[in-house]
LUMMIPA-72704 format. One line per field, with one value per atom (N, C-alpha, C): atom name; residue in one letter; x negated, y, z; residue number from 1. Coordinates in Angstrom, 2 decimals. Atoms other than C-alpha are relative to their C-alpha. Layout:
N
at <- CA, ... $
aa <- a, ... $
px <- X, ... $
py <- Y, ... $
pz <- Z, ... $
i <- NUM, ... $
***
This chain:
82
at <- N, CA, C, N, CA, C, N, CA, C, N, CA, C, N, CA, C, N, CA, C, N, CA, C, N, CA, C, N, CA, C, N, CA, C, N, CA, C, N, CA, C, N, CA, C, N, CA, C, N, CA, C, N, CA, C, N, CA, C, N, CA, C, N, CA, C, N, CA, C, N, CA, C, N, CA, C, N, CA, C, N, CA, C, N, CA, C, N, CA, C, N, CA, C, N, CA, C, N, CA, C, N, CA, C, N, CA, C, N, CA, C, N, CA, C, N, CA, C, N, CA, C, N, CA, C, N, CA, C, N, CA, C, N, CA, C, N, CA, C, N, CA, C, N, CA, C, N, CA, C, N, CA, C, N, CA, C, N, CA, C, N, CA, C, N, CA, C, N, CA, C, N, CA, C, N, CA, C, N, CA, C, N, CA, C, N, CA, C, N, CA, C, N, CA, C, N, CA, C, N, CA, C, N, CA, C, N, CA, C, N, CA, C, N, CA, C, N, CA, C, N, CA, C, N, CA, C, N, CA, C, N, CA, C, N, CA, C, N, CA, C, N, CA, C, N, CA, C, N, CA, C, N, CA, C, N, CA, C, N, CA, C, N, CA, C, N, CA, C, N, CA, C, N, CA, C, N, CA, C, N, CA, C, N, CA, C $
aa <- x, x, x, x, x, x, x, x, x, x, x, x, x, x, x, x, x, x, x, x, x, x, x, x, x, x, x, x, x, x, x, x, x, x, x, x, x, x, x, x, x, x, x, x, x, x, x, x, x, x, x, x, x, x, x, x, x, x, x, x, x, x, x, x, x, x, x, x, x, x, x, x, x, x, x, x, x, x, x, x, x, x, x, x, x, x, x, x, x, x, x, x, x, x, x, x, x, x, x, x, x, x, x, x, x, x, x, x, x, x, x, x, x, x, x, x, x, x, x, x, x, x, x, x, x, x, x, x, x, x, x, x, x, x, x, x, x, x, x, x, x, x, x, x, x, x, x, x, x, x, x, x, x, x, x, x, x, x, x, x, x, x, x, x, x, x, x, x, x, x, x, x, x, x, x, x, x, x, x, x, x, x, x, x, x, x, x, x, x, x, x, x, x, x, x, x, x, x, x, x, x, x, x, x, x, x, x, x, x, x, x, x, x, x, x, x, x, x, x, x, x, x, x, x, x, x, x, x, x, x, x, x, x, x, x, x, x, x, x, x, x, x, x, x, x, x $
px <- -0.66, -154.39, 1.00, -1.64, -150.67, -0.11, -0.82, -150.26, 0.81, -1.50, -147.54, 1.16, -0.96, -146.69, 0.68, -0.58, -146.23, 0.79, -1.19, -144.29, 1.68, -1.40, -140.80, 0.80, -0.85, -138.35, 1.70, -1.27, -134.68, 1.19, -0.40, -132.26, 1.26, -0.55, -130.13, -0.64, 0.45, -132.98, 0.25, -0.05, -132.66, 0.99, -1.53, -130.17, 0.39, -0.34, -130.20, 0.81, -0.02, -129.75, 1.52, -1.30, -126.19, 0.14, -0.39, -124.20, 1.40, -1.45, -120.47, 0.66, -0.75, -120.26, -0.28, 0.10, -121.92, 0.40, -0.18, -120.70, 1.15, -1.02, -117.38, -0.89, 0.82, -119.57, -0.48, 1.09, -122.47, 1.29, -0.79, -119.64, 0.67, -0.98, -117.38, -1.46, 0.70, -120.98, -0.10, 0.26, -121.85, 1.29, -1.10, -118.71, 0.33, -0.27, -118.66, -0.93, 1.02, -121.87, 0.37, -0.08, -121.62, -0.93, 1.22, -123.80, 0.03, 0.03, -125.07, 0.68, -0.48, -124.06, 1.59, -1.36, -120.22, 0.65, -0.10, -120.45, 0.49, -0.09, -121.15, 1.02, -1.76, -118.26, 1.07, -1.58, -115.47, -0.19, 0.47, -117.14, 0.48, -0.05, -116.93, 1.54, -1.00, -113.85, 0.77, -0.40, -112.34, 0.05, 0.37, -113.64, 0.48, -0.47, -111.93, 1.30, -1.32, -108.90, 0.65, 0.00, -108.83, 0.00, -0.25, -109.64, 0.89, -1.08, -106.70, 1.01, -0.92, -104.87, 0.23, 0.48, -106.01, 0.79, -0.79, -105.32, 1.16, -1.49, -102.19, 1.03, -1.29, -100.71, -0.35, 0.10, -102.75, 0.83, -1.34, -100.72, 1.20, -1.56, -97.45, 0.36, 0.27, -98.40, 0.18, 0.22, -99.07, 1.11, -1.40, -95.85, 1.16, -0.64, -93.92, 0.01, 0.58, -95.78, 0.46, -0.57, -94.66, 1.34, -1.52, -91.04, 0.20, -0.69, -91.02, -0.15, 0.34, -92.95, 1.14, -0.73, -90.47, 1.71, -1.37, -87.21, -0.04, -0.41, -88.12, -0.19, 0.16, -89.01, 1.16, -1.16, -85.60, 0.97, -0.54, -84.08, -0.22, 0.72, -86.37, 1.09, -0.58, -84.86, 1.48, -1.19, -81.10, 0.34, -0.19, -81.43, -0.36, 0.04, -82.90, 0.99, -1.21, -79.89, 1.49, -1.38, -77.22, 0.53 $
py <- -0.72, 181.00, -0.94, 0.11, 179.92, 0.11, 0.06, 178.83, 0.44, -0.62, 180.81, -1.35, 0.44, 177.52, -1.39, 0.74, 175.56, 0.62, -0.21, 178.12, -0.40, 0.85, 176.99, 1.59, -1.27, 179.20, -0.52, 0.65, 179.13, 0.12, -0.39, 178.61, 0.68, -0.92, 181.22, 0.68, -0.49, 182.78, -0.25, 0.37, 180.62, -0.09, -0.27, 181.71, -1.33, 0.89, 178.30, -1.37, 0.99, 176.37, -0.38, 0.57, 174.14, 0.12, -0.32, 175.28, 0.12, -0.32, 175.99, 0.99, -1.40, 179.26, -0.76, 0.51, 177.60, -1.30, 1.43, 173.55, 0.54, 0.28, 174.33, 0.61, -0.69, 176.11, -1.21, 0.88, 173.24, -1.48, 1.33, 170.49, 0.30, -0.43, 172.45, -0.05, -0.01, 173.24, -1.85, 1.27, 169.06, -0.48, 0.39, 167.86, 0.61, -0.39, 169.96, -0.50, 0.87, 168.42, -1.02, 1.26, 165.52, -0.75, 0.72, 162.76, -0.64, 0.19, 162.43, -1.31, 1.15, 159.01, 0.08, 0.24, 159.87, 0.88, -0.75, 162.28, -1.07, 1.24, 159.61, -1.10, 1.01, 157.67, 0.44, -0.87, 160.08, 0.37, 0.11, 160.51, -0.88, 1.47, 156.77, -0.66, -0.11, 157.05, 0.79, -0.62, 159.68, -1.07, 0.30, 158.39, -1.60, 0.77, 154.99, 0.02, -0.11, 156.36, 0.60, -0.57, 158.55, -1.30, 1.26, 155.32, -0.63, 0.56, 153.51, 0.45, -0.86, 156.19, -0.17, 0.38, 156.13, -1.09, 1.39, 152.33, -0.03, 0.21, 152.48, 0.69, -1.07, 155.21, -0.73, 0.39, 153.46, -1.60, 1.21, 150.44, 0.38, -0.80, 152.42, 0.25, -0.23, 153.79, -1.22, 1.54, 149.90, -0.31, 0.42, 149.05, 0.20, -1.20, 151.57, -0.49, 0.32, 150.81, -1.64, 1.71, 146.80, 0.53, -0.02, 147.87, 0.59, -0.94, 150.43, -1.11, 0.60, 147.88, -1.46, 1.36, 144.91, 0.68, -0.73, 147.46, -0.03, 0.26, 148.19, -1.10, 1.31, 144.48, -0.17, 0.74, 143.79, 0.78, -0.28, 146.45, -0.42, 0.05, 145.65, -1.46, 1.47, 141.80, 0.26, -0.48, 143.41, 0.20, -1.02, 145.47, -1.53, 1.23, 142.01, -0.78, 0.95, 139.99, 0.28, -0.89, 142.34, 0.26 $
pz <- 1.03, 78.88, -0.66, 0.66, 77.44, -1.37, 1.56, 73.71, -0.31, 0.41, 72.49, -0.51, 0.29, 71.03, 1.38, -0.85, 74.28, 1.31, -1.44, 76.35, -0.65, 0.34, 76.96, -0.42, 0.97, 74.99, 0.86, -0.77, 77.11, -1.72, 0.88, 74.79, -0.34, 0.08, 75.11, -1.03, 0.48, 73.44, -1.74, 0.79, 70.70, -1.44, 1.04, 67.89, -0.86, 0.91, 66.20, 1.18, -1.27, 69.90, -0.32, -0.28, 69.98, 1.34, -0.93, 72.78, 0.11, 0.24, 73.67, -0.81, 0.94, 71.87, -1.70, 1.14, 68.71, -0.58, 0.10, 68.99, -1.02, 1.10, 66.80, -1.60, 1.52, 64.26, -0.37, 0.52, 64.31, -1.16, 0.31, 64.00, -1.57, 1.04, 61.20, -1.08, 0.94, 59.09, -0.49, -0.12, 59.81, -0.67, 0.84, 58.64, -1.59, 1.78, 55.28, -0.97, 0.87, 54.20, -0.43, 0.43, 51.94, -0.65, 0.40, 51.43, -2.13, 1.11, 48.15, -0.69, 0.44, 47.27, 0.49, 0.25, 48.26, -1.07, 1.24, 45.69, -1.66, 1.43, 43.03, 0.27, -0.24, 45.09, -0.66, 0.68, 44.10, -1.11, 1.21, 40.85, -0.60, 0.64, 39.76, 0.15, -0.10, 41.40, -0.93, 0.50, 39.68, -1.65, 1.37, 36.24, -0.61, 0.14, 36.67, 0.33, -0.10, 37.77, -1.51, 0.99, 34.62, -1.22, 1.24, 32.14, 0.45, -0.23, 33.91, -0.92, 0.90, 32.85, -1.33, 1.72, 29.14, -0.52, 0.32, 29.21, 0.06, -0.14, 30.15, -1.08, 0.98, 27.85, -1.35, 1.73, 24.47, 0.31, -0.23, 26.30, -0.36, 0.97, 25.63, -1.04, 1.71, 22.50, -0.59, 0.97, 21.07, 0.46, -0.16, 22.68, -0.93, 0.89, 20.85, -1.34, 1.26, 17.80, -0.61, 0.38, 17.96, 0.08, 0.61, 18.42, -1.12, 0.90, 15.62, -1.02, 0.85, 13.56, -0.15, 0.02, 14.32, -0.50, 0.31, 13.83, -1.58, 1.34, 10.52, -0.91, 0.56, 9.68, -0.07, 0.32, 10.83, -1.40, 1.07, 8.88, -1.38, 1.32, 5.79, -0.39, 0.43, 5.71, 0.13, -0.19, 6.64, -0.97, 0.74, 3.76, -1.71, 0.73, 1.53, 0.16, -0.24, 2.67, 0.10, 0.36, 2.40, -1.02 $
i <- 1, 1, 1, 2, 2, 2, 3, 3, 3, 4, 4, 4, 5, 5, 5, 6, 6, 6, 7, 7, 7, 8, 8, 8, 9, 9, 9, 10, 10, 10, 11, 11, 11, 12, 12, 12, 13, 13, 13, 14, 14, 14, 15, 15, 15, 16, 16, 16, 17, 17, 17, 18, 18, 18, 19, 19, 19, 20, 20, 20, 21, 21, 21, 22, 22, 22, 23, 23, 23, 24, 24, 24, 25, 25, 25, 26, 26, 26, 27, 27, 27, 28, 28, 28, 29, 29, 29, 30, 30, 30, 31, 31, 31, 32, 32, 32, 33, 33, 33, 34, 34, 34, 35, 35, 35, 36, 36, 36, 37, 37, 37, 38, 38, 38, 39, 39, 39, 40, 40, 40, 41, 41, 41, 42, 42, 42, 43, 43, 43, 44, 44, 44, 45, 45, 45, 46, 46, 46, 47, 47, 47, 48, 48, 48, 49, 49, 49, 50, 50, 50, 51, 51, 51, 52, 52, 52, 53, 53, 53, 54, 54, 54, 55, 55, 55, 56, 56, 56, 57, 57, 57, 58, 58, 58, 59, 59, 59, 60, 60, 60, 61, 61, 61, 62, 62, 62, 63, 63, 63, 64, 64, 64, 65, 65, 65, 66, 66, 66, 67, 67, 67, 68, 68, 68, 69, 69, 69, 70, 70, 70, 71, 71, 71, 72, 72, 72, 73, 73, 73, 74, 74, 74, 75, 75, 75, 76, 76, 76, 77, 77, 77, 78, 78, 78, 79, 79, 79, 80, 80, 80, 81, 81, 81, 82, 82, 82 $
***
């Protein structure tokens, strides 16, 4: 008497079996998965590209802020010596 679970199953039968009709499917599902930890890559990524950002513009801003502050120094002493 035959185990149901040791007869061989062809896998035609098999709707989950990788084959030529299903290989672009298996490959396209396999490739959309992403591993958890590249998640938290492009995450950490993201989130340091973003504070670059930040830095750079309160860099501009303080830039800004020393010329305006040195313009009206000069004017201020222009305006004393005139």
């Amino acid at each position: 008497m035959k185990s149901s679970l040791l007869t061989q199953r062809s896998s035609a039968d098999d709707s989950l079996a990788i084959n030529s009709e299903t290989l672009h499917q298996y490959y396209c599902t396999v490739q959309s998965e992403v591993h958890p930890e590249t998640l938290v890559d492009e995450a950490m990524n993201r989130r340091q590209a973003n504070a670059l950002m930040a830095r750079r513009k309160r860099s501009r801003l303080s830039g800004w802020a020393v010329f305006a502050v040195l313009a009206l120094a000069m004017g201020g002493l222009v305006w004393l010596l005139g």
